[in-house]
N, C-alpha and C positions, 0 to 999 in steps of 0.2 A: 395894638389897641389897648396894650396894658396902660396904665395912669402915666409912671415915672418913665417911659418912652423920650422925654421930653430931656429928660437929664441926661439920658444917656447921649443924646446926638448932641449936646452943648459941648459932651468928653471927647468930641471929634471919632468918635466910634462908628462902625457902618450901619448904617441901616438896623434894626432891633425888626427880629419876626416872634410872632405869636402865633403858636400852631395849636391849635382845639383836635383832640383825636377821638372819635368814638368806635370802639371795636367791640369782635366777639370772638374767643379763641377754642378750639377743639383739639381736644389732644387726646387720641385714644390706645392704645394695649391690647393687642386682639389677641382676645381668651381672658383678658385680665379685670381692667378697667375702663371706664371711660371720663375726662377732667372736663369742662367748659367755665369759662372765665368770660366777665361781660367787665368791659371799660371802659374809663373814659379822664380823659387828662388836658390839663390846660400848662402848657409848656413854651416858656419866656429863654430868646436865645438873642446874643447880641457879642460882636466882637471890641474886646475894647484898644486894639491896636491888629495890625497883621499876626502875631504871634501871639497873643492872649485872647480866649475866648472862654464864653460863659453861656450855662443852660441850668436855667430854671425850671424845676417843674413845681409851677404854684401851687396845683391839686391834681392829686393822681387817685381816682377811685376804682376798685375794681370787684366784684364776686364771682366766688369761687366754687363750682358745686361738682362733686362727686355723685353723676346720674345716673352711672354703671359702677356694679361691682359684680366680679364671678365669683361664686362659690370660695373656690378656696384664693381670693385677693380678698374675699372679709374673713376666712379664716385667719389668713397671714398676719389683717390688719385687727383683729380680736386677742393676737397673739404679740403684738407688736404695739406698746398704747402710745411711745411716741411721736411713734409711723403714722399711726390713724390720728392722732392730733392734728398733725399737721393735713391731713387730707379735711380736716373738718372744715365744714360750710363757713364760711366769715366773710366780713367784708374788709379790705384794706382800703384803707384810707389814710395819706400822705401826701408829704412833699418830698422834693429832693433836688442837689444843686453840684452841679459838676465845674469844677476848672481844669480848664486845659493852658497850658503852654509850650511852644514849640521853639528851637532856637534853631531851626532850619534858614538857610539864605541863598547868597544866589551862586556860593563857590562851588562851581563840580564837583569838587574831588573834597570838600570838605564834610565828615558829619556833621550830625546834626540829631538833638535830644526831642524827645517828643513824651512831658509828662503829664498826667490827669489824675485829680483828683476827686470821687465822687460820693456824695452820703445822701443816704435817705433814710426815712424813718415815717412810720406810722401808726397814728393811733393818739399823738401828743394831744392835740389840740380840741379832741374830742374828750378824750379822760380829764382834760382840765373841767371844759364844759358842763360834764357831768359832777365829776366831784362839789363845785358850787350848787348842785339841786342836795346832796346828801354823800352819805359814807357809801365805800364800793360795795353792789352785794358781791355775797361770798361765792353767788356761781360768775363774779365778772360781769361789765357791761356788755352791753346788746344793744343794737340796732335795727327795726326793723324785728324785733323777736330774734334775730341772728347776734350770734360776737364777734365782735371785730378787732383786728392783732393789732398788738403793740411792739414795735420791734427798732432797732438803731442798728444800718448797715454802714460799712464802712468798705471801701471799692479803689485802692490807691494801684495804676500802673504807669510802667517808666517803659521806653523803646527807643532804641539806637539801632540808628540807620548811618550806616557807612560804605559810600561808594567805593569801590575797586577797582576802577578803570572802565577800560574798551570791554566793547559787545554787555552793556549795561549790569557790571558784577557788582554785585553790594551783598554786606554783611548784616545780619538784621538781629537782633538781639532785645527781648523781651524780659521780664519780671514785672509779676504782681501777686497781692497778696489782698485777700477779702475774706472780712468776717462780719458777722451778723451775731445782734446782741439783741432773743427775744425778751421780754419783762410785762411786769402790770398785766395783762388780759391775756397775755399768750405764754405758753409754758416751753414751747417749740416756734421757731420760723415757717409761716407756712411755706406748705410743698413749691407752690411757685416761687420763690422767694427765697430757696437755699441754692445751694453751690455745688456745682458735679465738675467731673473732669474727664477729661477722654472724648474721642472724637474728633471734626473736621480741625476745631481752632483751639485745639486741646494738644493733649499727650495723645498723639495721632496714633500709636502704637496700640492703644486700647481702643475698645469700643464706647458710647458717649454712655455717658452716667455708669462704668462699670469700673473705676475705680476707688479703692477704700468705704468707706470712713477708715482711718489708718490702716492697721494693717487689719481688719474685718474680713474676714471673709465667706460670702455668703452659703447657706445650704446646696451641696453639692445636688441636692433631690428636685429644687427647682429654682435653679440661679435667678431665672426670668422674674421672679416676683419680688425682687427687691432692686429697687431704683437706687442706688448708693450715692447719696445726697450730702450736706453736711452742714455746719455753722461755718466753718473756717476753712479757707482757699489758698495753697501757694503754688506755684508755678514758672518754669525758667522756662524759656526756649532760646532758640539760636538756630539760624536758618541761611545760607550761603545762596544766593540768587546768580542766578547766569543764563545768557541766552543761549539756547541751540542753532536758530534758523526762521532768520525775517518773526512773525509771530509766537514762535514757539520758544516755551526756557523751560528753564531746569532746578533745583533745588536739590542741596543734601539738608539736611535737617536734625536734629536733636529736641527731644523733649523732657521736661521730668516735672514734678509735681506729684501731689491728693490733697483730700481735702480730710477735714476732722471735725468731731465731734466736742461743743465746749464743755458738756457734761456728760455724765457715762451714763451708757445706755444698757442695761442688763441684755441685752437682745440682740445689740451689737459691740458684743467683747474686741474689746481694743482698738476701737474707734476714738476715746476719745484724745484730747491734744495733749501732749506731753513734751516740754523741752527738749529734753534729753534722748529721746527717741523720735523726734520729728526728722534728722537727718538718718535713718536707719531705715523711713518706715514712706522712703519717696520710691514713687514709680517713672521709670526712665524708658527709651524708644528714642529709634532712629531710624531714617527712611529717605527715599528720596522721593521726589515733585516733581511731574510733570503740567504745565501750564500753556494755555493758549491763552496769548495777552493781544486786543489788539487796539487796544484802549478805548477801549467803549464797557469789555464785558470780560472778567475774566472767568474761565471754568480752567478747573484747578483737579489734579489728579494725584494724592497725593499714598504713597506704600510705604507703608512701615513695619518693623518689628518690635517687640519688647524687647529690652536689656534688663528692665529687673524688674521684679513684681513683688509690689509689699505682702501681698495678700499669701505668700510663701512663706513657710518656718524660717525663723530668724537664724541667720549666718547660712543659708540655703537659695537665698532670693534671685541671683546673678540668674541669668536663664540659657547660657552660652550653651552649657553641657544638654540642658533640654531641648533647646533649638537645632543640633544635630542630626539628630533621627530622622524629622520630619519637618523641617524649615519650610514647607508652603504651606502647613496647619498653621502657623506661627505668626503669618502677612495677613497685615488689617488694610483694607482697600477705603481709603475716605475721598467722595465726589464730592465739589461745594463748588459755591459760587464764590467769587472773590480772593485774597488773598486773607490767610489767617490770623495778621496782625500786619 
């Protein structure tokens, strides 16, 4: 229903859909917090050959309010002014536009590349707006009596899939790397809107959002109250698929990745990015996958360990010698739906 729909099928392209979404999101922290987010987005998608594909999101709007807080999560976040920035009330307002390309075909036994590129940003086209009625005030625009972020994300992943043979074995092998650049109206990216790591389609060896900002690590008095978030995102994986038996396969696995900080944060020492210590300061995990596939649905079983933890004194991190003692304290158990990448 978009206007330019018309050009696109001249390009011998498929069909172009336009998907209108209105939602309401709940995310709560029991003892901690509680997050609710209200959205609503107009999203333009169209392929321009079998292996090139394209998604527009024309307008993405969304608010974000913080309608619980316990005692000591406004302590934390009194204590923490970047943390609470980013939990503040705003509205985001944006676009954003992804490409993908794929050189998949129709040889067996051949790989096949699967890359996307994705950026979004908001806040541009409102601070323009504004700027022509007069000069910024000094507390920042507002909408609605609320402020709304200005930010430029950047979202680049690459995945090689290569089959193996009989009883469906393939190698599967992952890298991406994402950063978010807040400016103008926001001083931080808000909370919805940063990068964690760990968990189901993560570094499976950790728990989700509980690794870094580099090597940060949080107050041992109550780990719970910090979400470990960041500006900057990398992460490798690699993943060996094989079947068991009629529906059932199997996976070994590897992970590693964290995420970083693009400026320093008194509150969270040694978070933030630094060249030279980004390859010192990744968190690693291996595990294996158990999955039931029957091509409709897959649930996915997947147990892992850590191999290193940034969050460990430097030249201390390897965790082989800690994993001895007590190797079942050590097993992170992650259920999902799907397959991880």
């Amino acid at each position: 229903i978009v206007p330019f729909h018309f050009f696109m099928r001249t390009a011998r392209a498929s069909v172009p859909t336009t998907r209108i979404d209105l939602g309401y999101g709940l995310f709560r922290r029991i003892n901690l917090y509680g997050l609710e987010s209200f959205n609503t987005s107009l999203n333009y998608a169209w392929k321009q050959n079998p292996r090139i594909w394209h998604e527009v999101d024309l307008l993405d709007v969304s608010y974000n309010h913080l309608y619980y807080s316990s005692d000591d999560f406004t302590d934390f976040l009194n204590d923490n002014p970047a943390i609470q920035r980013s939990f503040d009330e705003q509205f985001i307002i944006g676009t954003g536009y992804t490409f993908t390309i794929s050189s998949k075909h129709r040889k067996p036994l051949q790989g096949w590349v699967l890359a996307s590129i994705g950026v979004d940003e908001a806040g541009n086209l409102l601070s323009a707006l504004y700027r022509i009625s007069g000069p910024r005030p000094e507390d920042g625009y507002t909408m609605f009596g609320q402020p709304f972020s200005q930010y430029f994300r950047f979202r680049p992943e690459l995945r090689y899939y290569q089959p193996l043979g009989g009883k469906g074995e393939m190698m599967v092998t992952r890298l991406l790397v994402n950063a978010g650049i807040p400016y103008g109206n926001s001083e931080v990216l808000p909370y919805v809107k940063q990068f964690y790591s760990g968990g189901t389609n993560g570094i499976r060896a950790f728990r989700s959002i509980s690794v870094g900002p580099g090597n940060f690590s949080p107050s041992t008095e109550n780990p719970a109250l910090v979400d470990q978030t960041g500006d900057i995102k990398f992460e490798a994986n690699a993943e060996y698929r094989f079947t068991l038996a009629g529906y059932f396969k199997g996976a070994l696995f590897a992970d590693a990745g964290n995420i970083w900080l693009s400026h320093a944060d008194p509150q969270r020492p040694g978070g933030e990015f630094h060249w030279n210590a980004a390859l010192s300061e990744l968190a690693m995990g291996a595990g294996f996958g158990l999955r039931f596939d029957p091509d409709v649905i897959v649930v996915r079983l997947d147990i892992a360990t850590p191999l290193r933890d940034p969050a460990l004194p430097a030249g201390n991190r390897w965790t082989f010698d800690k994993l001895r003692p007590k190797v079942l304290d050590n097993v992170i158990f992650n259920i999902a739906i799907g397959y991880p990448f």
